[in-house]
ZADO-1210 file (C-alpha; in nm, 4 decimals, padded with zeros to 6 digits):
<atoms>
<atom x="01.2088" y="-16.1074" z="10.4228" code="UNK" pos="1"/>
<atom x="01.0278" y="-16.3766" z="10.2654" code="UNK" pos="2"/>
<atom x="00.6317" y="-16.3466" z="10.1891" code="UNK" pos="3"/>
<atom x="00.5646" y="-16.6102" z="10.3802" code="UNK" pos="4"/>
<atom x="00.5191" y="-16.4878" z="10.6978" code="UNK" pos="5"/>
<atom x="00.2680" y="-16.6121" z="11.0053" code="UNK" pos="6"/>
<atom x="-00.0234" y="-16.5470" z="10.9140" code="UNK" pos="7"/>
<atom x="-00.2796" y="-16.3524" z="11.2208" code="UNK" pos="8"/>
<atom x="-00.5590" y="-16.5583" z="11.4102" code="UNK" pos="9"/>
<atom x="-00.6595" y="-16.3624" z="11.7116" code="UNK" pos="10"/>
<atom x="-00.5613" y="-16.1397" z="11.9551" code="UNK" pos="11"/>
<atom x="-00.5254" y="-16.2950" z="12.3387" code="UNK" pos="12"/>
<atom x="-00.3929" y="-16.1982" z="12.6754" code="UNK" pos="13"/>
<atom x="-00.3517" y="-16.5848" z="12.8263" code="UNK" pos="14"/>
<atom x="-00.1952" y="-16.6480" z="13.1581" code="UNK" pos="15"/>
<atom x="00.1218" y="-16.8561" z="13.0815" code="UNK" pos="16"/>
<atom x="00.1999" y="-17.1541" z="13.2186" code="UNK" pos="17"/>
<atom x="00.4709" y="-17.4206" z="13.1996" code="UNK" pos="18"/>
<atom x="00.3287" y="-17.6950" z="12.9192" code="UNK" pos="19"/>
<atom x="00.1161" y="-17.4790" z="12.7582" code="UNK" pos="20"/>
<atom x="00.0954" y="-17.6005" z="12.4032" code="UNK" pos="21"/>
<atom x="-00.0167" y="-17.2998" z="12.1312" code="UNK" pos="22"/>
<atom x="-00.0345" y="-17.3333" z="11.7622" code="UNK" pos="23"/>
<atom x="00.0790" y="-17.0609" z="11.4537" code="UNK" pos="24"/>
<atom x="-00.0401" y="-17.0829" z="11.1166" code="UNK" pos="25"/>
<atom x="00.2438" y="-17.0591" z="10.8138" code="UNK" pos="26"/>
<atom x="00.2860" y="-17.2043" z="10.4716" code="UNK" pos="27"/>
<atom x="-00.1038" y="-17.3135" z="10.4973" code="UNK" pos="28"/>
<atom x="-00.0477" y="-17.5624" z="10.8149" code="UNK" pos="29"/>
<atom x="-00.0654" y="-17.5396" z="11.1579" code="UNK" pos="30"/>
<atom x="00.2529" y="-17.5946" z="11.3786" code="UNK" pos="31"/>
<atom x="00.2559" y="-17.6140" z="11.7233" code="UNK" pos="32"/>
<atom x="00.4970" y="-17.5117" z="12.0200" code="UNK" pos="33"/>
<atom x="00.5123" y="-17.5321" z="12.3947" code="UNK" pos="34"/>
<atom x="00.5891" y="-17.3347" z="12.7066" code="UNK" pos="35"/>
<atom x="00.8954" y="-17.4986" z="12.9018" code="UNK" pos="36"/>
<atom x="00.9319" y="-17.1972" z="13.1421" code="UNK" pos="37"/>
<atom x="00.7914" y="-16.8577" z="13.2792" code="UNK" pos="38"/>
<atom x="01.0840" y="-16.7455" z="13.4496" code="UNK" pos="39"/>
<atom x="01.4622" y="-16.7959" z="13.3423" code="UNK" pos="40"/>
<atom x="01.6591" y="-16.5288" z="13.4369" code="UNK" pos="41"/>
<atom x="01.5085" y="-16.4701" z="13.8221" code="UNK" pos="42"/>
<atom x="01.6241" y="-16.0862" z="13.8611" code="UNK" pos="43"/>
<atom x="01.3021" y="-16.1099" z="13.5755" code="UNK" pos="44"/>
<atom x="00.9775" y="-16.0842" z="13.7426" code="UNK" pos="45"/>
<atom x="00.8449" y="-16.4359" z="13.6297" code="UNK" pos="46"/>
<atom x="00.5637" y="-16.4197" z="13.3505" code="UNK" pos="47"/>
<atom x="00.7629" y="-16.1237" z="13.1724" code="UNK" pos="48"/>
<atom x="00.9873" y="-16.3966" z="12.9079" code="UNK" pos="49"/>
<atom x="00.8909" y="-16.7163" z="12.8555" code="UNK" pos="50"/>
<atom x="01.1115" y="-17.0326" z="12.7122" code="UNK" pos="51"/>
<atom x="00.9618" y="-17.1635" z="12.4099" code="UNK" pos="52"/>
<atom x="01.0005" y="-17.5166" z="12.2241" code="UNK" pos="53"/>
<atom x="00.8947" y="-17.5318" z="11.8607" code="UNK" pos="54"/>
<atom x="00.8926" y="-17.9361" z="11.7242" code="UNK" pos="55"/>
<atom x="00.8708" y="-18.0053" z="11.3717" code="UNK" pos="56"/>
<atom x="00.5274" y="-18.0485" z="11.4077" code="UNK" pos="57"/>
<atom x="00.2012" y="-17.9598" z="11.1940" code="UNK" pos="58"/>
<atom x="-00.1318" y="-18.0487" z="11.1094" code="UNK" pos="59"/>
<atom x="-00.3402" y="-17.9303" z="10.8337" code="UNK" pos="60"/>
<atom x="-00.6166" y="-17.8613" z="11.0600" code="UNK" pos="61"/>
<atom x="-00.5454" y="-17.7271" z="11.4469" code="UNK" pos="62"/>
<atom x="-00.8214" y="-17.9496" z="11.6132" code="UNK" pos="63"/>
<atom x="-00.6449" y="-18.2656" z="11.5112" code="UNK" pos="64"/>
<atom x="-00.3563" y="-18.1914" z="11.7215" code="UNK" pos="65"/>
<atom x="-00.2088" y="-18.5428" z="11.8434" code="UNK" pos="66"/>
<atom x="-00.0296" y="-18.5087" z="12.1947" code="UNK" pos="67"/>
<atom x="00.1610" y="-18.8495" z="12.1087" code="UNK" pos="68"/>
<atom x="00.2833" y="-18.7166" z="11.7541" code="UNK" pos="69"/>
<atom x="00.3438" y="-18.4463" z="11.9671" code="UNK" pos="70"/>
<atom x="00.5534" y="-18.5753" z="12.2642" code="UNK" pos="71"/>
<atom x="00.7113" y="-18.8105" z="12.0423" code="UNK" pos="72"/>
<atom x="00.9115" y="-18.5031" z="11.7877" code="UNK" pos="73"/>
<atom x="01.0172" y="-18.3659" z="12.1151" code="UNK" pos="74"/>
<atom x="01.1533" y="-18.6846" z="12.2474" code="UNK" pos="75"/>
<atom x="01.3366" y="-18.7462" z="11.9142" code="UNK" pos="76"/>
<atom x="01.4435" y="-18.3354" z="11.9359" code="UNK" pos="77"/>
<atom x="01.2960" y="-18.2741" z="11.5999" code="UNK" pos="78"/>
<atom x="01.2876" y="-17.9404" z="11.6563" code="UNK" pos="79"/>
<atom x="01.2776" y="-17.6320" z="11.3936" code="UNK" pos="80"/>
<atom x="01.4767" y="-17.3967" z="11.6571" code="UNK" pos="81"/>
<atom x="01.6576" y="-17.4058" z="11.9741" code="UNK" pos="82"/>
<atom x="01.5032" y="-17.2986" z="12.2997" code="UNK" pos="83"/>
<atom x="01.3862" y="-16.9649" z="12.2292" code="UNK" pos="84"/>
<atom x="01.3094" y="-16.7037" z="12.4938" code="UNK" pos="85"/>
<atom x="01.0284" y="-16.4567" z="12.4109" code="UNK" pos="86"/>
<atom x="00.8179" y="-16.2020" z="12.5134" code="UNK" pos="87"/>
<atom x="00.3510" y="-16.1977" z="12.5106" code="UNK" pos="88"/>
<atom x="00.3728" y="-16.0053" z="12.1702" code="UNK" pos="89"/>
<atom x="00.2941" y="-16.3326" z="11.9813" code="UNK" pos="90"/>
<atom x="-00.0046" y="-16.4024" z="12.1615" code="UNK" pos="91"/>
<atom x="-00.1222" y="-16.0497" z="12.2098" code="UNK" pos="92"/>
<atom x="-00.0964" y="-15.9592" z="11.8015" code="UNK" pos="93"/>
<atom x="-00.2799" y="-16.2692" z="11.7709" code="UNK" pos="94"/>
<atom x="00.0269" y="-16.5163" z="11.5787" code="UNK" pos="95"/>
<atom x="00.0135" y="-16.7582" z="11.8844" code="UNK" pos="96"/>
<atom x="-00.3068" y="-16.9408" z="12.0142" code="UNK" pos="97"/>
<atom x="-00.3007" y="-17.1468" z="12.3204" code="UNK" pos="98"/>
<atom x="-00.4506" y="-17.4840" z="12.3195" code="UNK" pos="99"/>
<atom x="-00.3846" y="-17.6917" z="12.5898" code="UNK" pos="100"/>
<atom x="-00.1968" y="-17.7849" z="12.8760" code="UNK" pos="101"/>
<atom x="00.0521" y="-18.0999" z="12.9114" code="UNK" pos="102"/>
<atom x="00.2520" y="-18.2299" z="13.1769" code="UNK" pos="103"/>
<atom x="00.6100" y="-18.1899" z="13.1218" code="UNK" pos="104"/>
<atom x="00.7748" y="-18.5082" z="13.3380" code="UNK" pos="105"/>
<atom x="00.7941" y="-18.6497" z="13.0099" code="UNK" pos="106"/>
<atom x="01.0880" y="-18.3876" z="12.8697" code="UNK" pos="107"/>
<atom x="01.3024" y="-18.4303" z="13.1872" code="UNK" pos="108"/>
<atom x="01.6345" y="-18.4896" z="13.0038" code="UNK" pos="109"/>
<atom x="01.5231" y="-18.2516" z="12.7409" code="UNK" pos="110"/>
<atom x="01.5144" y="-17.9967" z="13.0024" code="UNK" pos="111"/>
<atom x="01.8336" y="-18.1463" z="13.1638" code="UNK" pos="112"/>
<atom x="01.9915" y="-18.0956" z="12.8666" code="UNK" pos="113"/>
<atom x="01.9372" y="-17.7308" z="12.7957" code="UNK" pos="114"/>
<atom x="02.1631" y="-17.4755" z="12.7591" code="UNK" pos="115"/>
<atom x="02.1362" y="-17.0620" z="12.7272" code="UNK" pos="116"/>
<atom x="02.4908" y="-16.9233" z="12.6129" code="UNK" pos="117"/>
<atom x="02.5402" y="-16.5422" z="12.7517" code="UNK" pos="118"/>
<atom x="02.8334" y="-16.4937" z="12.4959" code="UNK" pos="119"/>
<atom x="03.0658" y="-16.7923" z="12.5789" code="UNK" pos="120"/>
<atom x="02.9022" y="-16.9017" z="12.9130" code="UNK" pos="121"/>
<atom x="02.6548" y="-17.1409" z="12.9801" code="UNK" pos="122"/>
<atom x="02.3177" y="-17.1833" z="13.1646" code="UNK" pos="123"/>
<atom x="02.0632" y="-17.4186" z="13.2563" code="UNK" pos="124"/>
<atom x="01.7077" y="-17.4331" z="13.3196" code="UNK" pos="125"/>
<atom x="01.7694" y="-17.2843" z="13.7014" code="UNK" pos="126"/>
<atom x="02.0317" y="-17.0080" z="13.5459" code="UNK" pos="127"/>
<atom x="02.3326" y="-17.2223" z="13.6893" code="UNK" pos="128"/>
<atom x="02.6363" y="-17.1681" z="13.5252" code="UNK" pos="129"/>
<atom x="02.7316" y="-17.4781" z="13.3494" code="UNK" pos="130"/>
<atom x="03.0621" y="-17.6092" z="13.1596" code="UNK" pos="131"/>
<atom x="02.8955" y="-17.8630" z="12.9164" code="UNK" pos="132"/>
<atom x="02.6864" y="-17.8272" z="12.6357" code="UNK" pos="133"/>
<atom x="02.5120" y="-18.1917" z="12.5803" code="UNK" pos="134"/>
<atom x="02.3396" y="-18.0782" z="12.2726" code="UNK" pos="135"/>
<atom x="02.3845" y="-17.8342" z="12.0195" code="UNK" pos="136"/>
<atom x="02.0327" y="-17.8627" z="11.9221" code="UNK" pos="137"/>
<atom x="01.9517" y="-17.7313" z="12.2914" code="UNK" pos="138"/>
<atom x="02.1687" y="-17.4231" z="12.3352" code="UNK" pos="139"/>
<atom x="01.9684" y="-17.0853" z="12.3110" code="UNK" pos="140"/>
<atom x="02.0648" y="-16.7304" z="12.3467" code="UNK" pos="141"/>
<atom x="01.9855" y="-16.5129" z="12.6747" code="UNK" pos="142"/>
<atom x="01.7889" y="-16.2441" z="12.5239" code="UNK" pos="143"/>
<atom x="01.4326" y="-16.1544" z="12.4194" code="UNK" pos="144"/>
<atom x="01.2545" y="-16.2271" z="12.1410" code="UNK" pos="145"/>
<atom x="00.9711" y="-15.9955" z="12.0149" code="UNK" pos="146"/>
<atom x="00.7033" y="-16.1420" z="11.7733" code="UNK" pos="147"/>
<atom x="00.9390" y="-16.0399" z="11.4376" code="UNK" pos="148"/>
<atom x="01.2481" y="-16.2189" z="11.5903" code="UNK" pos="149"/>
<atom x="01.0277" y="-16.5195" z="11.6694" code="UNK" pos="150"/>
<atom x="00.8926" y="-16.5007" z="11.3159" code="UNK" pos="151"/>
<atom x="01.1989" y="-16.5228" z="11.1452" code="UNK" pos="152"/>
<atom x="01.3749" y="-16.8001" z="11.3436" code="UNK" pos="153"/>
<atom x="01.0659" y="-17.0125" z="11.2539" code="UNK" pos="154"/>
<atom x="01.1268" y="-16.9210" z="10.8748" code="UNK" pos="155"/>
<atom x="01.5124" y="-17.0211" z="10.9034" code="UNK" pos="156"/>
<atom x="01.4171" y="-17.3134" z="11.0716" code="UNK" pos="157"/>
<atom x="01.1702" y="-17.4862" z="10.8070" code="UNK" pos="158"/>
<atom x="01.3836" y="-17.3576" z="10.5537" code="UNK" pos="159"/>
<atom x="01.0990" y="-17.0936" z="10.3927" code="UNK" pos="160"/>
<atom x="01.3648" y="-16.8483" z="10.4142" code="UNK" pos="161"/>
<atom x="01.7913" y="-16.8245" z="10.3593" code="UNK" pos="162"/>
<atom x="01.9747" y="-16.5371" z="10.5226" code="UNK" pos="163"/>
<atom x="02.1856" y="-16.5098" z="10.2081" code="UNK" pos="164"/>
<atom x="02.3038" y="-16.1404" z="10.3612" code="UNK" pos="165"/>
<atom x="02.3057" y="-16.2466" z="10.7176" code="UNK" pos="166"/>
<atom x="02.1598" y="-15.9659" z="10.7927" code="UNK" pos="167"/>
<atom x="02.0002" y="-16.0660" z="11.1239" code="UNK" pos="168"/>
<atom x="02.2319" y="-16.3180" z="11.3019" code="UNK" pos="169"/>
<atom x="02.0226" y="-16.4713" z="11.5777" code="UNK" pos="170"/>
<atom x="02.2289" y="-16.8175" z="11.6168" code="UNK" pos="171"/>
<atom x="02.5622" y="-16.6244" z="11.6993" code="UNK" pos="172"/>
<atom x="02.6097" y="-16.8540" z="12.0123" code="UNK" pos="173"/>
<atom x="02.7298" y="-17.1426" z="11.7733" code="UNK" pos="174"/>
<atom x="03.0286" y="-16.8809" z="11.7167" code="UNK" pos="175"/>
<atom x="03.0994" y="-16.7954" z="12.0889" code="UNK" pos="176"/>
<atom x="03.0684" y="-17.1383" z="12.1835" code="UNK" pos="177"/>
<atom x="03.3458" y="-17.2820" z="11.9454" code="UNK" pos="178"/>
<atom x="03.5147" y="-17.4394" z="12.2423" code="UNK" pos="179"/>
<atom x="03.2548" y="-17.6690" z="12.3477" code="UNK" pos="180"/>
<atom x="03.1788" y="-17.7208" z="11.9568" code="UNK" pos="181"/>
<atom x="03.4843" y="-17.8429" z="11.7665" code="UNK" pos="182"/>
<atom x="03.4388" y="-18.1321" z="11.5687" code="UNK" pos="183"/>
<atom x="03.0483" y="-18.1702" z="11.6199" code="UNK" pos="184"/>
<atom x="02.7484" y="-18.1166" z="11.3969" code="UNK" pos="185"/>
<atom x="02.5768" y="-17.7511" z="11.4354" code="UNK" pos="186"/>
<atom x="02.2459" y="-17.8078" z="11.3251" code="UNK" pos="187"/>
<atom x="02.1246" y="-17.7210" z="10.9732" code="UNK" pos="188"/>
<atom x="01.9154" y="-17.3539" z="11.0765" code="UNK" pos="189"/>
<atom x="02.2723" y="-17.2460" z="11.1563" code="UNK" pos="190"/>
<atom x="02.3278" y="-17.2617" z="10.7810" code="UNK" pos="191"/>
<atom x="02.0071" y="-17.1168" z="10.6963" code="UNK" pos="192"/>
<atom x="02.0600" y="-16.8360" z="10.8583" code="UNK" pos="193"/>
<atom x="02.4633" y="-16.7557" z="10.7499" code="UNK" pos="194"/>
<atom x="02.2748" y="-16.8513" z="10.3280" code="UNK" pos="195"/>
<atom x="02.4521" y="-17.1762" z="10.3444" code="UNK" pos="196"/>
<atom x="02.1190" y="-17.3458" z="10.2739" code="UNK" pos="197"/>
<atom x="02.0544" y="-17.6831" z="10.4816" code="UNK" pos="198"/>
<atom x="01.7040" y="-17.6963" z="10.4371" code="UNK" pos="199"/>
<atom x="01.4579" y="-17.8966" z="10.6322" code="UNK" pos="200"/>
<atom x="01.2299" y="-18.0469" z="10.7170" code="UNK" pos="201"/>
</atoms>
């Protein structure tokens, strides 16, 4: 794995919430993600997984976070990862900070267009099983994330690392969902993570 890894800020137990925006430290910035659920999967006690977004953006400094620069990479889907479901461990080892809270009206076809792939079927936001996938960019993978698996997709996805032995294939959905993917761009930390390097950003 590559050295550079999140780095630790501090330890915290916080009470989840839909639109809670955190920051991580890596590569000497500050990114930031958000909370867009506490419950997916409801035979999962709600507040045990939680759906993550993680925009391409940073600031140098975590104070001078900009909820317009903010809102306006997750409008445009400039995103480093797809939907990623995780578990506290982030927060608790102290790689995730929350910050603030935002209103989420403003990501309703972002959320529409969601998708969580259980091998080759298909999920939304309320776990209804659905037979379109409106964006590849939006399709996660029913499963849990612990802190390391976290870690890494955020390496694949700003390109700090290449899976040139693919040892840990996390974006295997864009294999069982050939059907519904035929002839359309997979997004570039596909090939990041198979060491076919697409960097970005």
């Amino acid at each position: 794995m590559l050295e550079i890894v999140l780095n630790f800020i501090k330890k915290s137990r916080p009470k989840l919430k839909c639109g809670d925006v955190f920051y991580y430290h890596i590569d000497n910035k500050f990114y930031y993600g958000i909370v867009l659920l506490t419950q997916l999967d409801p035979s999962i006690s709600e507040g045990i997984d939680f759906t993550v977004l993680l925009p391409n953006y940073y600031e140098t400094n975590y104070t001078d976070f900009n909820v317009d620069r903010f809102k306006e990479k997750i409008i445009l889907r400039d995103i480093i990862a797809p939907p990623i479901i995780i578990n506290k461990r982030a927060w608790t080892q102290g790689y995730f900070c929350s910050y603030t809270n935002i209103n989420l009206s403003f990501m309703k076809d972002i959320l529409s267009d969601c998708r969580f792939a259980y091998f080759d079927e298909l999920y939304d936001v309320n776990y209804k099983i659905k037979d379109d996938l409106p964006d590849l960019k939006l399709v996660g993978k029913i499963g849990l994330f612990g802190y390391e698996g976290v870690q890494y997709l955020i390496q694949i996805g700003l390109g700090l690392y290449i899976d040139k032995e693919e040892i840990n294939f996390t974006y295997r959905q864009y294999r069982d969902l050939e059907k519904y993917i035929k002839g359309r761009e997979i997004p570039y930390w596909y090939y990041n993570a198979i060491g076919q390097a697409k960097i970005k950003p």
